[in-house]
N, C-alpha and C positions, 0 to 999 in steps of 0.2 A: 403525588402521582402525576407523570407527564403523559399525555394521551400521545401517541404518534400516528401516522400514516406510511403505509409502504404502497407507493405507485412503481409496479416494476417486480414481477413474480417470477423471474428468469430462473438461471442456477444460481446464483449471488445470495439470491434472500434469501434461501435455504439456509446460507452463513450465516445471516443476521438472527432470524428465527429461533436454532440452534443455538447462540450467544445470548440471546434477548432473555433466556431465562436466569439469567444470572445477575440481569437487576431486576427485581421486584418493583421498583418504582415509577418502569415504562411499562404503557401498554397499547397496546397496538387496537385503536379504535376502528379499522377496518383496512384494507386492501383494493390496488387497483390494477388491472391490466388490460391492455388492447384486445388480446387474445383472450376468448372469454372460457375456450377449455383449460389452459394453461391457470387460471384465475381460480377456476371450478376445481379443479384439482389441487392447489394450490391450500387456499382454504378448507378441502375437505380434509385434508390430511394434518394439517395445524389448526383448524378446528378454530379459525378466524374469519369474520364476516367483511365481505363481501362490498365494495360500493357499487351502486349501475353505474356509474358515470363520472369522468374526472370532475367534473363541474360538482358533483356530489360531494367527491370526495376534497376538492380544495374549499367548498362551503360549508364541512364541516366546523360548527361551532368550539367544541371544544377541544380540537386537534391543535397540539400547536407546533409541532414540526415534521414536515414530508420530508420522508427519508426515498430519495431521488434513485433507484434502483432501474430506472430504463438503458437503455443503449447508450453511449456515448455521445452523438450524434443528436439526440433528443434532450441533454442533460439544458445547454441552455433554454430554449423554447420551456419547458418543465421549472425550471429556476426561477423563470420570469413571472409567467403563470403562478407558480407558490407564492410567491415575494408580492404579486398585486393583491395575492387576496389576502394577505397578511401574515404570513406563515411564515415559521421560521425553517431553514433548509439544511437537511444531511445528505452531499449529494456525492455518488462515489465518484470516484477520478474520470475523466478533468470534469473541471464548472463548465466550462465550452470548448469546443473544437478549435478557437484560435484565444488569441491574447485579448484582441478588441473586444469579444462575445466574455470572457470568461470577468475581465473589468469590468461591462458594464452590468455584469451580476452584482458582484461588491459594490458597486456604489449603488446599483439600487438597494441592496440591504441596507447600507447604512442612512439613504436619503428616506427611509421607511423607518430606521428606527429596529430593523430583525437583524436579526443572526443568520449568514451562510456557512457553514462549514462543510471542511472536504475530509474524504476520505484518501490514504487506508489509516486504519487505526492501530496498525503494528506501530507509528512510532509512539505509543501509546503503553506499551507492552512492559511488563515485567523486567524482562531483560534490556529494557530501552533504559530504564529506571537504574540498572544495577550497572549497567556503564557507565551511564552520565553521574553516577557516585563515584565509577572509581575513577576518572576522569578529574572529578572536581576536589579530591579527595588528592591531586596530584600522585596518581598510580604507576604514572608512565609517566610521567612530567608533561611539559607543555604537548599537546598534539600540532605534527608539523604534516604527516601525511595519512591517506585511506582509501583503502581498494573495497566500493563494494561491487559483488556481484547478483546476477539479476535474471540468471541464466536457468530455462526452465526443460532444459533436454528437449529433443525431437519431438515435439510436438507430434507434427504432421504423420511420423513413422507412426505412432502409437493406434491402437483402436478408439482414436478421439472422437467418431462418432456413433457410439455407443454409450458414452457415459453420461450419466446421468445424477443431476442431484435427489437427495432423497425423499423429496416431492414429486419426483420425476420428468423435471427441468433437465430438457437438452442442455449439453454444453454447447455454446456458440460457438463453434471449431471458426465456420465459414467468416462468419462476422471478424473474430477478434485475426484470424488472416489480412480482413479488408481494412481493418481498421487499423492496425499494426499493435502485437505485442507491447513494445514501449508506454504506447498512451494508457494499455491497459495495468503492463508493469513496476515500467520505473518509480512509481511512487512510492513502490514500498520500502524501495533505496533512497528516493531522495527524502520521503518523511523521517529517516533516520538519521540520514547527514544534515538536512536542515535543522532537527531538533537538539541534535549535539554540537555543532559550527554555528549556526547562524545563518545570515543571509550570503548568496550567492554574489559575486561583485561582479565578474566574467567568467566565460567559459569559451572553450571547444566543442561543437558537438560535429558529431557521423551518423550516418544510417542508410544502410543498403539493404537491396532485398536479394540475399544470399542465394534461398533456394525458392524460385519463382514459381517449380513445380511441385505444390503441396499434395501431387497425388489424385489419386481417385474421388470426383464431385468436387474438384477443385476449378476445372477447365474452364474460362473464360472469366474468372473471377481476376477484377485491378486488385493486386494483391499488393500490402503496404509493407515497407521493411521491417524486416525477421531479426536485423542484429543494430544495437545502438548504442554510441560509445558516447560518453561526456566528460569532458577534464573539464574542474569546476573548483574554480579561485574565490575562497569564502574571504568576508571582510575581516576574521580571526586570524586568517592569518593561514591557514587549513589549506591543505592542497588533496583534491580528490577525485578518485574515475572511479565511475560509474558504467559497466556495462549492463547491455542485456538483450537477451534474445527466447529465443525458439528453437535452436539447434544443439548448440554446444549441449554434451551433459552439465545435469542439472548442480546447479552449485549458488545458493542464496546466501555464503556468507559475505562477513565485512571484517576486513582489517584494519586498525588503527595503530598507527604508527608513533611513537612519542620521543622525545629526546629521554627516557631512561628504559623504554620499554614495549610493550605492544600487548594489543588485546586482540583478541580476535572472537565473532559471535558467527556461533556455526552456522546457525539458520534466522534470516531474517523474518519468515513466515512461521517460527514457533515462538508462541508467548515467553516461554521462559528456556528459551533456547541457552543450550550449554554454554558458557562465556570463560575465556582462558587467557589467562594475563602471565608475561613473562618479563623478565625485567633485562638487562643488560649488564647489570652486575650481580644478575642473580645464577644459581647453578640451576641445569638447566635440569626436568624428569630426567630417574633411571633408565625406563624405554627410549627415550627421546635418545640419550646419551650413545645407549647397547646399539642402537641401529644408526648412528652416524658413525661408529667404530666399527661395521658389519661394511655398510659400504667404503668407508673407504679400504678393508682391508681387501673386500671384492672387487672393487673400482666400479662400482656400479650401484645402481641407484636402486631401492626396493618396490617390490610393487604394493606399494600400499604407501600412503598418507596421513603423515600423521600432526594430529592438532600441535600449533606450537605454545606452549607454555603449560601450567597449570590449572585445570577448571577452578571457578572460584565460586563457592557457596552464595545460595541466594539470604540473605537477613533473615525472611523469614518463610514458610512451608508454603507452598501453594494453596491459596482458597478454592478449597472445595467452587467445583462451578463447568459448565461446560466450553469445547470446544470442539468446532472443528472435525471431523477425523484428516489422522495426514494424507497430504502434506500444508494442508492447508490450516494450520494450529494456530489462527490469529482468534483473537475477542475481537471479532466484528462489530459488535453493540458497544464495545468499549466509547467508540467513536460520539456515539449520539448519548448514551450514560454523562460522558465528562462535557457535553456540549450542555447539557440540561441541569447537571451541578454548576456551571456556571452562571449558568444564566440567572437560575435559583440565588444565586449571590453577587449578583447582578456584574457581572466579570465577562470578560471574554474568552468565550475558548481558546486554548492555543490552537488547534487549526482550522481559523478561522479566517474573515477577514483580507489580510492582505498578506498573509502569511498562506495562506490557502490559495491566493491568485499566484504568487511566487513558485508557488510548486507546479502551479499549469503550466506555469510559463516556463520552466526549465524542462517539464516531461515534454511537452510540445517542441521545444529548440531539438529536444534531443531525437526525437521523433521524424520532424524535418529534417536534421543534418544541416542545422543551418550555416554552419562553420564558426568562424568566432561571432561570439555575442556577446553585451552586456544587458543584464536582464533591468525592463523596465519598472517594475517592481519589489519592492521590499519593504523591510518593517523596523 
């Protein structure tokens, strides 16, 4: 049994919460928040106690990882804090708000002797597993290119201040405006490209802030870029763009490109998101077929989209277990579950480390728009 800590009771933990029942081997030895209603309600409703005070809650004895659920902005201060009093860290996207803050997390883990790992933990997922077989499995042959995308519709249009998680945790509309999408989304594209390619060698990044006027209770808010592109030249050999925004309709898939074929994963944010693999010398579906013989007999293109190849069977059935509701279908616990099986064998998690500053370091580039770069980290 792993004892953990959750500082940080927003709309996020709700995810974890929600996931956290489906290992039996963690347990959540209490809770912390600045806000002491948001806290109170928090725990009335998950029926989880309660610390007074971070000092409390990082001098917990038998806790051994805070799982780092504050703002963005407070992750490193929090990181450091963990790491002096000897803890080990699950902390969501980024470790810090720049490169320098986010490094000198990692090397204080390792000059301590703990574990930091980062979040999200979709590259963790089911369907992360069932590419990277067919992938290795040479399905598509070597992989030479990949579009993923990151794109989460109109935000701002939506009734985004109203929703609420089921603790009833505001959504941070205002905040994740100020802070920029990217730093909050792109990792759940680059944890996916990182974990199938490898490390990053250079890139391209952009980021503009499209639409500056988010609307009503938006007025006077430094509002951070809403769309963010990254071409990113992996040491495999991999060539990849990465967008992602607040605007465009919503679209979380990924394509991979292969010298015999291509896969494609509908939804990055569903654990066992449908996966479709088609091949170059293969024939292509009947529908697939009927509607490219429609339009060009029409000369015109259909209104509707359709997956390209074949979906392909998961190994084996889904483990009974929660998730989520959509669109948000990740195993959130997944992340701190596999960080505590390794530790238990005395191993490293894969996102951990320096593999885990690498990823700050590319959502950060891409964030900025910092143009060409080559990322100072790697593994």
């Amino acid at each position: 049994m792993t004892k953990i800590a959750f500082v940080g009771t927003g709309f996020v933990a709700d995810y974890y919460m929600t996931t956290l029942a489906n290992y039996p081997g963690l347990t959540v030895a209490g809770v912390w928040d600045h806000d002491a209603h948001r806290l109170a309600q928090f725990c009335r409703f998950h029926n989880v106690p309660a610390y007074g005070s971070l000092e409390e809650c990082l001098g917990e004895a038998e806790t051994a990882i805070i799982v780092n659920l504050t703002t963005p902005e407070s992750h490193f201060e929090l990181n450091c804090a963990a790491l002096n009093a000897s803890k080990h860290v699950y902390c969501e996207k980024p470790l810090g708000m720049t490169f320098e803050e986010a490094r000198e997390v990692v090397e204080l883990a390792e000059a301590k002797g703990l574990t930091v790992c980062g979040a999200p933990a979709n590259g963790l997922s089911d369907a992360q597993k069932l590419v990277a077989g067919l992938i290795a499995d040479g399905r598509i042959g070597k992989p030479r290119l990949a579009y993923a995308e990151m794109e989460d519709g109109p935000v701002f249009k939506d009734n985004w201040a109203e929703w609420a998680s089921r603790s009833g945790a505001k959504w941070p509309g205002l905040h994740e405006f100020e802070v920029g999408c990217t730093l909050e989304h792109a990792g759940y594209g680059l944890s996916w490209l990182v974990s199938l390619f490898g490390a990053v060698e250079e890139g391209q990044a952009f980021s503009a802030l499209t639409f500056p006027d988010k609307g009503a209770g938006t007025a006077g808010i430094d509002m951070a870029p809403d769309f963010a592109v990254g071409c990113l030249s992996f040491r495999s050999g991999v060539t990849a763009r990465l967008t992602c925004g607040l605007a465009a309709p919503r679209d979380r898939s990924l394509t991979i490109v292969g010298d015999e074929g291509t896969i494609v994963v509908r939804d990055l944010w569903d654990d066992r998101s449908p996966v479709h693999l088609s091949r170059f010398d293969g024939k292509r579906p009947l529908l697939q077929r009927l509607a490219g013989r429609f339009e060009r007999s029409r000369g015109q293109v259909l209104p509707l989209r359709l997956v390209h190849g074949r979906p392909v069977a998961y190994p084996a059935p889904a483990k009974a277990g929660k998730l989520p509701a959509f669109p948000s279908q990740i195993d959130f616990a997944r992340g701190i579950a596999v960080m505590a099986e390794a530790m238990a064998a005395g191993q490293m998690p894969f996102f951990s480390g320096k593999r885990a500053l690498h990823l700050t370091e590319l959502a950060l580039a891409m964030s900025q728009g910092v143009g060409p770069f080559k990322p100072r980290s790697g593994f």
